[in-house]
C-alpha positions, 0 to 999 in steps of 0.5 A: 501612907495612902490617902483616899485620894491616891487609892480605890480598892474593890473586891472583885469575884468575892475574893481578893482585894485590889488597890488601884492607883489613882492618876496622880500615881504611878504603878499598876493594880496591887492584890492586898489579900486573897481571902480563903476558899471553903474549908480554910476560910477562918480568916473570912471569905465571900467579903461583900458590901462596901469598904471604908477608909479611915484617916490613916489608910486602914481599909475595913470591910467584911465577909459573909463566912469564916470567924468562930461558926463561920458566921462572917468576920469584920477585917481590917487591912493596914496599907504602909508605904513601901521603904527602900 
């Protein structure tokens, strides 16, 4: 599981979600999520603000639209650690 030392993650052009290893790790940028484009935006779009990290390496963010009235969504992306 990531911890908060091991992985940033940014939104960048108000529509994906990266993570990008820390030094400690090897590897390369990751796309966590692609957030929908106009007309198919039920699962949030236009995410801004900050993002928290919690204790178990759950990511949490919002959006400005999508949800019920296309008013915004809070999301939250769980990241799990790749297996063999």
């Amino acid at each position: 599981m990531f911890k908060q030392k091991t992985l940033r993650a940014a939104l960048f052009a108000g529509a994906a979600l990266l993570a990008f290893p820390s030094a400690a790790m090897a590897g390369t940028e990751t796309l966590l999520w692609r957030f929908g484009s106009p007309g198919t935006i039920s699962d949030g779009a236009i995410p801004a603000g900050d993002l928290i990290m919690d204790s178990t390496g759950a990511i949490y963010g919002v959006t400005l639209r999508g949800g019920a009235g296309s008013t915004g969504t809070v999301f939250k992306l769980r990241v799990c650690p790749k297996t063999s």
